[in-house]
Backbone of each chain as nested JSON, in Angstrom:
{
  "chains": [
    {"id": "A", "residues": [
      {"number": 1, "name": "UNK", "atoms": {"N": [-10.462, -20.549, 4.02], "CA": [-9.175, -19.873, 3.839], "C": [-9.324, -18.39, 4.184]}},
      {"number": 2, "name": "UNK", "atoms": {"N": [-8.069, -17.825, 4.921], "CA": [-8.423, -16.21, 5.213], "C": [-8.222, -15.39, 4.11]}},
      {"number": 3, "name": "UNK", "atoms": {"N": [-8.987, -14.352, 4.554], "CA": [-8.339, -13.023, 3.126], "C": [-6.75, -12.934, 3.137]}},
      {"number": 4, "name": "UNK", "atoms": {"N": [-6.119, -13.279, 4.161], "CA": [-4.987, -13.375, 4.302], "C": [-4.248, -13.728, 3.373]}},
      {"number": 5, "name": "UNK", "atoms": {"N": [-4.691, -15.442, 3.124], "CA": [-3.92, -15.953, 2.575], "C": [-4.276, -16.052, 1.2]}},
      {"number": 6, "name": "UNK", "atoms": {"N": [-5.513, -15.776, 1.145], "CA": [-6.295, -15.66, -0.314], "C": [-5.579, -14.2, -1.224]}},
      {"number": 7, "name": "UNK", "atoms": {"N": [-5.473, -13.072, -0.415], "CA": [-4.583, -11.986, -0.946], "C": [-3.029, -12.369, -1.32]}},
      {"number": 8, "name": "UNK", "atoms": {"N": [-2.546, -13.403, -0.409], "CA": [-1.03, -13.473, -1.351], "C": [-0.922, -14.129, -2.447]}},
      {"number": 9, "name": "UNK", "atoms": {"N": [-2.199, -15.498, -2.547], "CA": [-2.267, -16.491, -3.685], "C": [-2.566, -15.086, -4.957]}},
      {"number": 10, "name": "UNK", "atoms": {"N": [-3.48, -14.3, -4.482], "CA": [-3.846, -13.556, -5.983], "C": [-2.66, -12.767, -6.311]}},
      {"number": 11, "name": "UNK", "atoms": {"N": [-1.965, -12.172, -5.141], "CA": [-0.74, -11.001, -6.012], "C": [0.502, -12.415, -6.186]}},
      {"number": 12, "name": "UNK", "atoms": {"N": [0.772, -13.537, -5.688], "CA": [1.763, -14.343, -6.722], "C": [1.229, -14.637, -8.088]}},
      {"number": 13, "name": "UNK", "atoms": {"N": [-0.213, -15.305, -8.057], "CA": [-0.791, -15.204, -9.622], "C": [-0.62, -14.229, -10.534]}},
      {"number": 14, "name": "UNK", "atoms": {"N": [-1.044, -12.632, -9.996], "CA": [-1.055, -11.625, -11.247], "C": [0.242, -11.704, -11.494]}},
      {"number": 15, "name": "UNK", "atoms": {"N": [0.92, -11.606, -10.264], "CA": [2.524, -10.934, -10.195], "C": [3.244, -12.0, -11.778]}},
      {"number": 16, "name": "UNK", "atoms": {"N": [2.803, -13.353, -11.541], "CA": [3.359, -14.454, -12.706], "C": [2.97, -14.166, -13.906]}},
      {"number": 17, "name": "UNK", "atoms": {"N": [1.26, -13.922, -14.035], "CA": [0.876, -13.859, -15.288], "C": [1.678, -12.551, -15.989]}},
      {"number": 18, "name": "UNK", "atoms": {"N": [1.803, -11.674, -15.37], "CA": [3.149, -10.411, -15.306], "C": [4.338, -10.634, -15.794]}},
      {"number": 19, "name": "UNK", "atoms": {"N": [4.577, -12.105, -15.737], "CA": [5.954, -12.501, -15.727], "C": [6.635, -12.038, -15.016]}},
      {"number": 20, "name": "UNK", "atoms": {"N": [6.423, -11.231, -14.215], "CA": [7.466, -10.068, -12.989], "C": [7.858, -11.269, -11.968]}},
      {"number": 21, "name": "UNK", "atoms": {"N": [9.43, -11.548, -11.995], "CA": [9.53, -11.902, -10.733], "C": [9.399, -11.24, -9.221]}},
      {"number": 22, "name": "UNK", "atoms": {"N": [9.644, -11.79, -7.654], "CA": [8.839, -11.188, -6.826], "C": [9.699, -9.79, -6.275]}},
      {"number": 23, "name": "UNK", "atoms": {"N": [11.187, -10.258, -6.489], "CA": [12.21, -8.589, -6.177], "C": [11.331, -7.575, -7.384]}},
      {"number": 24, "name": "UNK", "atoms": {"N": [11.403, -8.117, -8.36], "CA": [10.608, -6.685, -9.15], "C": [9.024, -5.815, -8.93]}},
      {"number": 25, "name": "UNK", "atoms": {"N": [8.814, -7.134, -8.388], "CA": [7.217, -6.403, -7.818], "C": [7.632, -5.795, -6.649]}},
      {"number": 26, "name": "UNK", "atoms": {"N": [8.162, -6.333, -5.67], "CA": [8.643, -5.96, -4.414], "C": [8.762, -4.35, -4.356]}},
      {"number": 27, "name": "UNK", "atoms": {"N": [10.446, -4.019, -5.779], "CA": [11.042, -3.032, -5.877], "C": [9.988, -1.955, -6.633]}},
      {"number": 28, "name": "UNK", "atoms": {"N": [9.181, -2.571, -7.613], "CA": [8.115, -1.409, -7.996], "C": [6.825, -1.123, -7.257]}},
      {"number": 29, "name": "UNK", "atoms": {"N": [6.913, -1.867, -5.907], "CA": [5.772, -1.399, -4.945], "C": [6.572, -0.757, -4.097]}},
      {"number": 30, "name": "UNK", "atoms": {"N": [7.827, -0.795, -3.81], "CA": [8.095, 0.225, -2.721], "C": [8.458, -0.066, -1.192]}},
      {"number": 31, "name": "UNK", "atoms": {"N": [8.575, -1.585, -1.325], "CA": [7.793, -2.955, -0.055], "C": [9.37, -3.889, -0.155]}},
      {"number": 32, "name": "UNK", "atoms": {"N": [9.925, -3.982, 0.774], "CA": [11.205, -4.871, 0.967], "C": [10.704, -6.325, 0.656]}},
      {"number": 33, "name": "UNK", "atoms": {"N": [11.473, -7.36, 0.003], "CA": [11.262, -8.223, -0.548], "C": [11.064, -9.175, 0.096]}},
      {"number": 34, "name": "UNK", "atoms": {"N": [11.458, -9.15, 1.27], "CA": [11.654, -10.593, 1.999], "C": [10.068, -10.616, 2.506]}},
      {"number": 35, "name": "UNK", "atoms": {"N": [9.452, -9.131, 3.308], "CA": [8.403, -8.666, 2.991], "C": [7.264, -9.055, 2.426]}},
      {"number": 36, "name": "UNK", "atoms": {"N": [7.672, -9.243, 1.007], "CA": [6.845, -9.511, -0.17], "C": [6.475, -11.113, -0.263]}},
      {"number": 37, "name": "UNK", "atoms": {"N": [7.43, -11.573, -0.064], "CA": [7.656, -13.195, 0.474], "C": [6.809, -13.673, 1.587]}},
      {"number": 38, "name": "UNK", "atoms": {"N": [6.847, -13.254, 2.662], "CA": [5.945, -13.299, 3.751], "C": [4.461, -13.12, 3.446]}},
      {"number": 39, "name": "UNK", "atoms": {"N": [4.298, -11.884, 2.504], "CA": [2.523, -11.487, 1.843], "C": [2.052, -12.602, 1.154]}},
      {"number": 40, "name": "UNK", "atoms": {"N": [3.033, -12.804, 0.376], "CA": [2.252, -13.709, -0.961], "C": [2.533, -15.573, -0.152]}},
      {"number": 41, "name": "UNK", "atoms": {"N": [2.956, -15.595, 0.823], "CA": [2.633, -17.107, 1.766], "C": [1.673, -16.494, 2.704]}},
      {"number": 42, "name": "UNK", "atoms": {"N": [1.149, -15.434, 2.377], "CA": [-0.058, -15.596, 3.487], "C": [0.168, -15.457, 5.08]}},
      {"number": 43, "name": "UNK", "atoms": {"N": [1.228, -14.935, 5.216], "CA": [2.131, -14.684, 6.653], "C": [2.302, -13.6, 7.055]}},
      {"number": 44, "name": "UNK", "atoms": {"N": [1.496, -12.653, 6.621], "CA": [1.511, -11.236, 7.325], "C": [0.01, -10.596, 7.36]}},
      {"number": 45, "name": "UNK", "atoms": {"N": [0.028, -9.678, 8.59], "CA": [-1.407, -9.123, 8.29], "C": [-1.347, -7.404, 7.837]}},
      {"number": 46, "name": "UNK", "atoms": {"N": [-0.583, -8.029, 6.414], "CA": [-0.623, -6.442, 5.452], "C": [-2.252, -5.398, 5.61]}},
      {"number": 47, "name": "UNK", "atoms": {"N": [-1.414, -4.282, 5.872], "CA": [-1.894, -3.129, 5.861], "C": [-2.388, -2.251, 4.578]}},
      {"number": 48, "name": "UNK", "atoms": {"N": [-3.656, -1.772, 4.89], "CA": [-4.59, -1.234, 3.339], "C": [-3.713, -0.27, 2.669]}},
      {"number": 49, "name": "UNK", "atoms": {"N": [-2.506, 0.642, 3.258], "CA": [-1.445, 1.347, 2.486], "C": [-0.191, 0.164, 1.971]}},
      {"number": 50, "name": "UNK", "atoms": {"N": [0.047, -1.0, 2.322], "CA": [0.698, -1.798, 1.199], "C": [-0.198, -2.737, 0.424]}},
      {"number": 51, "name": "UNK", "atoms": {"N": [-0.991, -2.576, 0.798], "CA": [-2.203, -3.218, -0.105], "C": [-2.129, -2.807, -1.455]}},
      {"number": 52, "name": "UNK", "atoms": {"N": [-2.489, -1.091, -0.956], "CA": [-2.583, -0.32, -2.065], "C": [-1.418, -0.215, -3.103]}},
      {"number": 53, "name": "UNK", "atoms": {"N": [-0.161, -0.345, -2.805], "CA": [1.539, -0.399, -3.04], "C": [1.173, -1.262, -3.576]}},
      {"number": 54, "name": "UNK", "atoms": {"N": [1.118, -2.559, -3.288], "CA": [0.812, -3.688, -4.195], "C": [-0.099, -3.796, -5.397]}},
      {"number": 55, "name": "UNK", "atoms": {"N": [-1.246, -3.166, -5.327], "CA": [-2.029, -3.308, -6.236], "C": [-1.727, -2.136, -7.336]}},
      {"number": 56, "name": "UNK", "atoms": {"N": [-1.517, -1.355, -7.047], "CA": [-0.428, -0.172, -7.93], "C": [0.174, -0.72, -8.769]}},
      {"number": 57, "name": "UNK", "atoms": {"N": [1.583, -1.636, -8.02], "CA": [2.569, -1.742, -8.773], "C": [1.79, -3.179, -9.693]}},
      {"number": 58, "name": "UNK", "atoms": {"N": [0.698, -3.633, -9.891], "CA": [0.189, -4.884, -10.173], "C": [-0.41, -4.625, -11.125]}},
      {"number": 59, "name": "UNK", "atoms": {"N": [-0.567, -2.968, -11.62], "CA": [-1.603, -2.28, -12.27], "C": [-2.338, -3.043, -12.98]}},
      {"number": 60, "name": "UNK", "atoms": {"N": [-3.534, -3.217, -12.342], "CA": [-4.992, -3.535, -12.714], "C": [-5.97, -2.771, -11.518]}},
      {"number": 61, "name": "UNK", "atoms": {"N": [-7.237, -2.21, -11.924], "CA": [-7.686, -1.891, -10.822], "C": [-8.475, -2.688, -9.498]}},
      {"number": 62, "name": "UNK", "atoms": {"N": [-8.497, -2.243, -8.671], "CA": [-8.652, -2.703, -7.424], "C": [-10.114, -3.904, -7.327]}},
      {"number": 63, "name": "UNK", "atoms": {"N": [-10.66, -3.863, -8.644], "CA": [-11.984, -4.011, -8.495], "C": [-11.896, -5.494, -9.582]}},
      {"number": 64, "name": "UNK", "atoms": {"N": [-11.047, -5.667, -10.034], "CA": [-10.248, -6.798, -11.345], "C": [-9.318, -7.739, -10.101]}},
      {"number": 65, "name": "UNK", "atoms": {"N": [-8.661, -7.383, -9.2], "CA": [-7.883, -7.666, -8.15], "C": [-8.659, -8.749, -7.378]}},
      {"number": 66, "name": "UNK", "atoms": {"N": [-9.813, -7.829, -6.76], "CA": [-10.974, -9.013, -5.931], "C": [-11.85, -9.499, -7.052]}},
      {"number": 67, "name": "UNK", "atoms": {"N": [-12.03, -9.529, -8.231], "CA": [-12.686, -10.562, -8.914], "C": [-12.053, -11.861, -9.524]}},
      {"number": 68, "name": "UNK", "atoms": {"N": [-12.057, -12.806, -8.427], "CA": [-11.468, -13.801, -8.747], "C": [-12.161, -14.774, -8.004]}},
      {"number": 69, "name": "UNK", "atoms": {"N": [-11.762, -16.363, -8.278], "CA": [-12.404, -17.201, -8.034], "C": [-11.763, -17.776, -6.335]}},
      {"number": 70, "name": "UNK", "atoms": {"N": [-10.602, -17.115, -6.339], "CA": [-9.467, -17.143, -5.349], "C": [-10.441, -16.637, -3.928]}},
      {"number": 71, "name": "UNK", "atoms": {"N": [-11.098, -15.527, -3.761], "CA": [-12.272, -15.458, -2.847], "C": [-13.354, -15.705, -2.745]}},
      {"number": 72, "name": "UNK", "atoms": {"N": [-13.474, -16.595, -4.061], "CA": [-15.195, -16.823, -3.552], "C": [-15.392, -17.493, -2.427]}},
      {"number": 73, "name": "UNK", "atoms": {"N": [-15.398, -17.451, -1.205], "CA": [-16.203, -17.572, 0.224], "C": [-16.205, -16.42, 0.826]}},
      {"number": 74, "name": "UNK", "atoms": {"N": [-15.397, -15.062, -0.025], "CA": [-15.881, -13.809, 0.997], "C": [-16.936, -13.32, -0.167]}}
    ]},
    {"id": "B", "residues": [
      {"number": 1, "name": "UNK", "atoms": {"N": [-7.17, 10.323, -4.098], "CA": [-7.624, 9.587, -2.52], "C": [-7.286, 8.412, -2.455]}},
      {"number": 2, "name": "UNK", "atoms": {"N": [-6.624, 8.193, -1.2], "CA": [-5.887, 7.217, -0.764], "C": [-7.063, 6.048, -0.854]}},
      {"number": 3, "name": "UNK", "atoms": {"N": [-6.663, 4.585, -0.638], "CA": [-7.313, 3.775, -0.492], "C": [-8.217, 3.784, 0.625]}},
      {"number": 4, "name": "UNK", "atoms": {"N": [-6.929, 3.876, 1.548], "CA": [-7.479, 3.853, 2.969], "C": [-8.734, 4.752, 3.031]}},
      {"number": 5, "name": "UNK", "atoms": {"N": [-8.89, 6.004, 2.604], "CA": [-9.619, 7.103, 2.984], "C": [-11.03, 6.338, 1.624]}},
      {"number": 6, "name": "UNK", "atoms": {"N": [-10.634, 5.55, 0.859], "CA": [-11.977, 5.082, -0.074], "C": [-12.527, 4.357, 0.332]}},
      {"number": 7, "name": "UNK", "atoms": {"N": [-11.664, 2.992, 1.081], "CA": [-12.22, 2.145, 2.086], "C": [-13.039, 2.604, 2.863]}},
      {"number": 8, "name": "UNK", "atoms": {"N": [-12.665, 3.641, 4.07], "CA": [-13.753, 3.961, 4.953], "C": [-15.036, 4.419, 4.195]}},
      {"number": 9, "name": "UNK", "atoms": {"N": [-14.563, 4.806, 2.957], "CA": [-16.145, 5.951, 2.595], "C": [-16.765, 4.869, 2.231]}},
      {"number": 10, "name": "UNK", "atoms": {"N": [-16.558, 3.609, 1.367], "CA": [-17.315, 2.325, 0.917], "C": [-17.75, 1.965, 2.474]}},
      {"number": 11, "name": "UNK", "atoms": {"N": [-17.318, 1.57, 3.465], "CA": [-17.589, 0.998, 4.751], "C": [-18.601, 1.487, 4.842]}},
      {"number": 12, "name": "UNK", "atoms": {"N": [-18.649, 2.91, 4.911], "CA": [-20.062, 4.301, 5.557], "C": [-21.104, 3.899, 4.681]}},
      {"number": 13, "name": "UNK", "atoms": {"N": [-21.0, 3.847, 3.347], "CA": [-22.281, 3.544, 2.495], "C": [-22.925, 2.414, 2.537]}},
      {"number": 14, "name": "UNK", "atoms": {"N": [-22.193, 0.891, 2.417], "CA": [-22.833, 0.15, 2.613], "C": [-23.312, -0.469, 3.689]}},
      {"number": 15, "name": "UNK", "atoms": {"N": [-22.856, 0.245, 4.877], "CA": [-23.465, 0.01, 6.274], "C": [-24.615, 1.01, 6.194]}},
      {"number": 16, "name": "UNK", "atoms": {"N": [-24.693, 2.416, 5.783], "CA": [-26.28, 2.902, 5.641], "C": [-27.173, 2.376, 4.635]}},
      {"number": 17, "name": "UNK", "atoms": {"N": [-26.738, 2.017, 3.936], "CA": [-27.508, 1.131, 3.116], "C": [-28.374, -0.038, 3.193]}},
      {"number": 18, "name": "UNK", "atoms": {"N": [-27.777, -0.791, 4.764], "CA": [-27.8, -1.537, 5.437], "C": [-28.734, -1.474, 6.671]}},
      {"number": 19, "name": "UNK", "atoms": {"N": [-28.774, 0.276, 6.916], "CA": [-29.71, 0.773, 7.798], "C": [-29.148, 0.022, 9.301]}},
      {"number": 20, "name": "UNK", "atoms": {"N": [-27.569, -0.083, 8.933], "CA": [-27.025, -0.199, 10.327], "C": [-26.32, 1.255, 10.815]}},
      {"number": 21, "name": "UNK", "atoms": {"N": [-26.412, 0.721, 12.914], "CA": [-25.568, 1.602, 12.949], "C": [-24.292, 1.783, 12.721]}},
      {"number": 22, "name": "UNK", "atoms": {"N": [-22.777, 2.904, 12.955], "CA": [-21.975, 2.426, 13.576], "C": [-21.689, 1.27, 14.793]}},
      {"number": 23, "name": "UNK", "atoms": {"N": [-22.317, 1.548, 15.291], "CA": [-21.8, 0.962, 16.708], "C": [-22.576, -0.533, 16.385]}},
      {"number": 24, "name": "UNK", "atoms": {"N": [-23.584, -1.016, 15.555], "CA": [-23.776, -2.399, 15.49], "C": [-22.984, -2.904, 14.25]}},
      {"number": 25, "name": "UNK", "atoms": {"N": [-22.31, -2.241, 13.447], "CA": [-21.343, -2.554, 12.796], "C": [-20.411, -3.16, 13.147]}},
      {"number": 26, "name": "UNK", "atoms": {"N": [-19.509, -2.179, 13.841], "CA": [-18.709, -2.456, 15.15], "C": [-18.294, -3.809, 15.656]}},
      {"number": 27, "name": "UNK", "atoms": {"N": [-19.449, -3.873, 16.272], "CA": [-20.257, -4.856, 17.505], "C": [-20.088, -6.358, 16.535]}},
      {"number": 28, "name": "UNK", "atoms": {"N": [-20.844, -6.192, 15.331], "CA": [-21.168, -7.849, 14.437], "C": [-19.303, -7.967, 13.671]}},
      {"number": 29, "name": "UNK", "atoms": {"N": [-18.531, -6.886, 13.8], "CA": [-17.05, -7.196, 13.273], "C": [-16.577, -7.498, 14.22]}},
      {"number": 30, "name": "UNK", "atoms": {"N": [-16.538, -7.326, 15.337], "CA": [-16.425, -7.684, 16.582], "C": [-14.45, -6.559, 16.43]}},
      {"number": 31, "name": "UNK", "atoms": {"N": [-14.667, -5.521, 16.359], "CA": [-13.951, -3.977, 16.636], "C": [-14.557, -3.227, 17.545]}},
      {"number": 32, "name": "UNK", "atoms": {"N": [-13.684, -2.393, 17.844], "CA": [-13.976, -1.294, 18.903], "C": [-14.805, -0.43, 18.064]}},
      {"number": 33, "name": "UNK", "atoms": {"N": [-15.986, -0.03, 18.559], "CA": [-16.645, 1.006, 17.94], "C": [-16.256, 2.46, 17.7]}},
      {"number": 34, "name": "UNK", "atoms": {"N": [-15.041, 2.748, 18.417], "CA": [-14.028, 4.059, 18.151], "C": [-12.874, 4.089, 17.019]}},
      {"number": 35, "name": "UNK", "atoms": {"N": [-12.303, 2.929, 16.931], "CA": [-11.738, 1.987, 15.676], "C": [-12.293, 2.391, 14.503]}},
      {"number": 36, "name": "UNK", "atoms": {"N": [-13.972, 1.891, 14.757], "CA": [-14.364, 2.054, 13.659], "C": [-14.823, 3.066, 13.205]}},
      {"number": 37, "name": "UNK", "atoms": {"N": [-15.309, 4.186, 13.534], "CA": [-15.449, 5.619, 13.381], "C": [-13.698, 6.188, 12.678]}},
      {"number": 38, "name": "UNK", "atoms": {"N": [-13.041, 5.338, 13.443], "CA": [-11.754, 6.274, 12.644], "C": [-11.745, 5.509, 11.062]}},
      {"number": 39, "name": "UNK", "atoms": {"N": [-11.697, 3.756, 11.381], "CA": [-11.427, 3.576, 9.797], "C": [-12.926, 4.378, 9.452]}},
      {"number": 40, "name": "UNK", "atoms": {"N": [-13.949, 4.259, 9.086], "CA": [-14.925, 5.035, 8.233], "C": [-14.214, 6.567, 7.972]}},
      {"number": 41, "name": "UNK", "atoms": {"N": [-13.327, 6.937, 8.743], "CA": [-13.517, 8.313, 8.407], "C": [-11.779, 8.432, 8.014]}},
      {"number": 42, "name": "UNK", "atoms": {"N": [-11.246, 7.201, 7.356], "CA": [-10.323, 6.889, 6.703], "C": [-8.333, 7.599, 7.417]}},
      {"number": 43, "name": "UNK", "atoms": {"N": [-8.668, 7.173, 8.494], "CA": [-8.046, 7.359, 9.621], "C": [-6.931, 6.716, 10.325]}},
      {"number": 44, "name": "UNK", "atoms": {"N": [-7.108, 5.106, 9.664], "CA": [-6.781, 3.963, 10.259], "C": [-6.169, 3.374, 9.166]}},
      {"number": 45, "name": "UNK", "atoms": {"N": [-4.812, 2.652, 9.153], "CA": [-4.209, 1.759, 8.115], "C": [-4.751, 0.354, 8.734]}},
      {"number": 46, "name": "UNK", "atoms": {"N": [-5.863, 0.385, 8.139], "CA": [-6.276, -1.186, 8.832], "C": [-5.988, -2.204, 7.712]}},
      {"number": 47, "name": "UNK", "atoms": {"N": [-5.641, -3.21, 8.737], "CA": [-4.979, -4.478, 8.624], "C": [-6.357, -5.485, 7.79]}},
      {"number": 48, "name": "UNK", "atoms": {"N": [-5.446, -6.439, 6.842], "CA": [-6.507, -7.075, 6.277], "C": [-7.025, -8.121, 6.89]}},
      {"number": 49, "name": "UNK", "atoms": {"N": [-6.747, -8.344, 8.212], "CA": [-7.634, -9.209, 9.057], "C": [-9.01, -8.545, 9.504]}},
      {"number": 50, "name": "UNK", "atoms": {"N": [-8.635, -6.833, 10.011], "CA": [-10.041, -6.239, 10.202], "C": [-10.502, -6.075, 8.839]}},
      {"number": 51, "name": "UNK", "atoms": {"N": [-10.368, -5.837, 7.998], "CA": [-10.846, -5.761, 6.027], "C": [-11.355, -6.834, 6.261]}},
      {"number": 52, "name": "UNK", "atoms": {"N": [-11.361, -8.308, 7.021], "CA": [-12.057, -9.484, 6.716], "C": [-13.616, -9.198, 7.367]}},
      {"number": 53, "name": "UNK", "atoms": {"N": [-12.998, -8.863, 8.821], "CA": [-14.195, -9.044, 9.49], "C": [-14.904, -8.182, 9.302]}},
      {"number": 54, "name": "UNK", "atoms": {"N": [-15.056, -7.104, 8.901], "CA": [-15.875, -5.715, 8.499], "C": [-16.283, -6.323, 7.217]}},
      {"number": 55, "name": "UNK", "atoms": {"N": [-15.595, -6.438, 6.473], "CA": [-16.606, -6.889, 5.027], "C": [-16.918, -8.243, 5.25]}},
      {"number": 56, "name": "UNK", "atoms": {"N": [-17.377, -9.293, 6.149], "CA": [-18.133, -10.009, 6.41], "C": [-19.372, -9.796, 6.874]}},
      {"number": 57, "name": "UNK", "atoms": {"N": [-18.937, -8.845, 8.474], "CA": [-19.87, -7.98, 8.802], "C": [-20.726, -7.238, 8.102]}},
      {"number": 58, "name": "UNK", "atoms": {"N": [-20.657, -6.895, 6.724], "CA": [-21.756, -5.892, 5.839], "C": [-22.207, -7.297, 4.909]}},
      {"number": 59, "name": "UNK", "atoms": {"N": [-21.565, -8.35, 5.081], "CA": [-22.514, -9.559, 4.214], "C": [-22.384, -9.484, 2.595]}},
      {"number": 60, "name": "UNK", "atoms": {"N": [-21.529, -8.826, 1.769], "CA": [-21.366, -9.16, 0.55], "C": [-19.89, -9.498, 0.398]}},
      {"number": 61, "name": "UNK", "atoms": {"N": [-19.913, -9.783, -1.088], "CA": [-18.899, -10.843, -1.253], "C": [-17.729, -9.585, -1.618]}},
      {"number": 62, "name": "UNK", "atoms": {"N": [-16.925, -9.992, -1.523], "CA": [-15.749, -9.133, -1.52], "C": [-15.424, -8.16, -2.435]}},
      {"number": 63, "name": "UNK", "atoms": {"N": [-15.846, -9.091, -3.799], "CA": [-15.752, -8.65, -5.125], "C": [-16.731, -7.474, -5.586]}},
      {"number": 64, "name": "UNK", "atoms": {"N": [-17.682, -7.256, -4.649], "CA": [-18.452, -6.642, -4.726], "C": [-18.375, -5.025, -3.859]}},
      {"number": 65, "name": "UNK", "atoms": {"N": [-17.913, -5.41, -2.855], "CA": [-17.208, -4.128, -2.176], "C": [-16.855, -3.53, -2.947]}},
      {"number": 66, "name": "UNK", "atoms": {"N": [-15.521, -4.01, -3.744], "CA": [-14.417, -2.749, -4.253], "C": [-14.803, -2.369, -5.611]}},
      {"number": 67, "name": "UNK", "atoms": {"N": [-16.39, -3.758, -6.204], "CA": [-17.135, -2.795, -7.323], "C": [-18.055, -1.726, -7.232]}},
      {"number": 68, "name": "UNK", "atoms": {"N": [-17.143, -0.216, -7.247], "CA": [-17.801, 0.612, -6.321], "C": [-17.36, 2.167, -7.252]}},
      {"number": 69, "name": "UNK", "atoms": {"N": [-17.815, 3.31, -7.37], "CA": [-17.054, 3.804, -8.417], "C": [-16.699, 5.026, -7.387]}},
      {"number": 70, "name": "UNK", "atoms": {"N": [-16.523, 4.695, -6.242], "CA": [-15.661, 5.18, -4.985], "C": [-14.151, 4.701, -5.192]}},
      {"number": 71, "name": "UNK", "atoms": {"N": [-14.035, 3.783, -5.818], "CA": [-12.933, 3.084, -6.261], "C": [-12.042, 3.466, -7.374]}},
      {"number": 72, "name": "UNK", "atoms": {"N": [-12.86, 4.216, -8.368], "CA": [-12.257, 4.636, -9.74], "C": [-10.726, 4.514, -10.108]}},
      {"number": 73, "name": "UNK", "atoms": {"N": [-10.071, 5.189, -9.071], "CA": [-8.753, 5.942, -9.393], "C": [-7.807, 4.551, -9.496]}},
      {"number": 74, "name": "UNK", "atoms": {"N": [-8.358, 3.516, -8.73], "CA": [-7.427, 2.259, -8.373], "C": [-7.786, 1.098, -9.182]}}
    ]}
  ]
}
């Protein structure tokens, strides 16, 4: 599986355990929604400044983000 | 400091660490070796397809990259 698609499975997970639906993450990252939709199916090749937007508005740090079982093959 | 600009500085360390060069960095991500001088020197909004192949290219697991205290702020 790519980081691709492995990065949208983890920000729909936090985004849920959040309870945040995806317009609210969307709107507190700063990132148009439909957008956000496309990231978290793994259908875009997001850029390390909405990366960062994302993981912001996801607040946990960046280092809690990639510890998951979701990448273990990178 | 932006991500972007933490990214490159993590890139720079664990490729000397690595006792690689730039340019065989580069070369095993299979990027332009001018590319990559800019992301290292946090230059570049790179895309998380090159984030794949560069942190493949340095050979640790992902989770391990961004455990880095280059990372702090995020």
């Amino acid at each position: 599986m790519t980081l691709q698609i492995q990065f949208g499975k983890r920000v729909r997970e936090i985004r849920n355990s959040h309870g945040l639906s995806q317009e609210a993450l969307a709107y507190k990252a700063g990132i148009d929604r439909t957008y956000m939709t496309d990231i978290e199916n793994g259908k875009r090749n997001v850029s390390i400044q909405n990366i960062e937007k994302i993981i912001n508005a996801l607040e946990l740090p960046i280092e809690d983000f990639f510890k998951s079982p979701i990448f273990l093959n990178h």
